[in-house]
N, C-alpha and C positions, 0 to 999 in steps of 0.2 A: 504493500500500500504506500509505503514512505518511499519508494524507489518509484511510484507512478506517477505521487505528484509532481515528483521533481521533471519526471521525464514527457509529462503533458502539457505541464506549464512552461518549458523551453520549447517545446517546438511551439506552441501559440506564441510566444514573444518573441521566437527567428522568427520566424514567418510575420511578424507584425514589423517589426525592428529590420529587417533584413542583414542581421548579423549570422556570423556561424555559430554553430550549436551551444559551444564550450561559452564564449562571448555571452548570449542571448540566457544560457543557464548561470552565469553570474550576477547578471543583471537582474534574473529572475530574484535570486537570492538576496541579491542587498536592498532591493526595492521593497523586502516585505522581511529586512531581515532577525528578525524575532519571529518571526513563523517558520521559514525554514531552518534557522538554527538551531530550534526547537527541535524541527523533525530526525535532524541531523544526531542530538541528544538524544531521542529519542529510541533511536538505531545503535547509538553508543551502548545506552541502555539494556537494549536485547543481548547485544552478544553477549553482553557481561554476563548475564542472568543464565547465557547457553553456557558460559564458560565453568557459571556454580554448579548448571546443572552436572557440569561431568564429575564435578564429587562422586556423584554416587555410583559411580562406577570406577572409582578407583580400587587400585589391587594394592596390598601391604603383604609381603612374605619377607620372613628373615632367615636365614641360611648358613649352611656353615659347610663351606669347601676348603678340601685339602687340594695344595696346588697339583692344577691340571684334571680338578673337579668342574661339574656345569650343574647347572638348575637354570631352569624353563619357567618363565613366568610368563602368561599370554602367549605370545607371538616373539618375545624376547628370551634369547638365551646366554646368562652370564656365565665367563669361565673366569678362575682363580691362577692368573699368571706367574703369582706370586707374589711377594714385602718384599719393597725397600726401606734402608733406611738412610738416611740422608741429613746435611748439618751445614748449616748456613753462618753457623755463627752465632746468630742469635737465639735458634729453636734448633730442635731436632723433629726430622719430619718422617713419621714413617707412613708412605704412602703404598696402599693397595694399588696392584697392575691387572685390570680386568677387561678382557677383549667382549664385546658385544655384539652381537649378531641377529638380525631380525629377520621373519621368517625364513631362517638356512641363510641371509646374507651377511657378512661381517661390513659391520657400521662403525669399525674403529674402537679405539680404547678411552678408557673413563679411570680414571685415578680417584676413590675417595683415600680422604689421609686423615692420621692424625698428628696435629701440633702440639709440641713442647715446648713451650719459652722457658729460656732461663730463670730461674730463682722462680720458677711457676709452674714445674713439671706435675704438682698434684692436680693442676686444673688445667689438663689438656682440653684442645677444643678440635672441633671437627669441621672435617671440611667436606661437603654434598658435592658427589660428582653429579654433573647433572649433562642429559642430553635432549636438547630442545626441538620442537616440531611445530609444526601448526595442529597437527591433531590430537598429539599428547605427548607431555612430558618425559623423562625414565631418571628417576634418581636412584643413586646409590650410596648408602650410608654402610662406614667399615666400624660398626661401635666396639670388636674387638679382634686380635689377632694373635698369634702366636709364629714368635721368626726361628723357633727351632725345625719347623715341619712347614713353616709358610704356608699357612692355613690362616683364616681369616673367615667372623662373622662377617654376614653382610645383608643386608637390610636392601632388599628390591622395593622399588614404590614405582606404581605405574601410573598418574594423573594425567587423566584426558582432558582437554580441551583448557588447560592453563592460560595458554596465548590469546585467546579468546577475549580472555579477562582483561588482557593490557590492551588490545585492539579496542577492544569496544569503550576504556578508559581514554585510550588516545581520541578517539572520533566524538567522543562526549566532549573533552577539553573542546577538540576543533568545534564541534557545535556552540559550547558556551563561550569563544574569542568572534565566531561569525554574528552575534549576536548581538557583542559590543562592541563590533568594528566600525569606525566614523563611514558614513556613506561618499564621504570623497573620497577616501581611499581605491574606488572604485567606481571614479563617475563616466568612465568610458564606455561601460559596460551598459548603461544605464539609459542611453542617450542611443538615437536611430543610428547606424552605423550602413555605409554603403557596402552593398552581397560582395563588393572585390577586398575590403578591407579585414578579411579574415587573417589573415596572417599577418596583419599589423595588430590586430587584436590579441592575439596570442604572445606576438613579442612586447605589446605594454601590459597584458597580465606577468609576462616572467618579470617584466620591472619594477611591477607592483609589489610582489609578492617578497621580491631582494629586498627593496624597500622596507 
């Protein structure tokens, strides 16, 4: 519904304006723009809401491979490459080496670790390997290990639709700045444009937008 306003009211205003599409649907927007920036929030809105729905379909398993072990969670399968450990100076880092692979394809490796700062080795802190998608998440938490046998807990979480959450955050923002944007910022757009001036159109939106 929110993608038909937008897409019925720019072709009535090209055709009225005789600008090109892109032109003629700015114009549309700033001429009324508390209504569409609205709409705009509004659409932020959904995805967000699709992004909580994928809660409920998240998967939590915790695991314990000795090196050159796998566990299967979903469609993801994690293998135990084995502990390192490692010293910067400041901490000592002992990070899990774990190859990942979805459906049978290897998708590279994911390191969760854990930190040791100096004069603060009783309160090590953790570090989420995490691998990002549009349609879900894959985290890996190592909450424990052992470097005699290189074995390692490890904590799968499979959270769909996370990205979701920041997209529809992002287009909400853009709806609430189109909302309280000055309408000279955009008075080209606004005003009848001749059918050849389309690509003058488009190069004073990218200067607008620098701007």
């Amino acid at each position: 519904t929110i993608v038909q306003e937008f897409v019925r009211g720019a072709k009535v205003r090209k055709d009225a304006t005789g600008t090109d599409l892109l032109t003629a649907t700015i114009g549309l927007v700033m001429r009324e723009r508390r209504r569409y920036g609205g709409y705009i929030v509004h659409l932020g809105i959904v995805l967000m809401f699709l992004g909580f729905a994928g809660e409920g379909f998240k998967l939590d398993r915790q695991v314990l491979l000795k090196q050159g072990e796998a566990a299967t969670l979903r469609h993801y399968t994690v293998r135990n490459m084995g502990v390192r450990v490692t010293d910067d100076g400041q901490k000592q880092m002992v990070t899990g080496q774990v190859a990942v692979s979805e459906d049978g394809k290897s998708v590279g490796m994911l390191y969760p670790a854990r930190w040791f700062y100096r004069k603060h080795e009783e309160q090590p802190t953790t570090q989420v390997a995490i691998r990002r998608a549009l349609d879900e998440d894959l985290y890996l938490v190592m909450p424990a290990y052992e470097l005699k046998d290189q074995s390692m807990s490890l904590q799968v979480v499979v959270n769909p639709l996370v990205s979701w959450i920041w997209m529809g955050f992002g287009i909400l923002v853009l709806g609430t700045g189109i909302a309280l944007l000055p309408e000279r910022a955009f008075e080209f757009a606004l005003g009848r444009v001749p059918a050849g001036a389309a690509t003058t159109s488009v190069l004073l939106l990218a200067a607008a937008m620098v701007a």
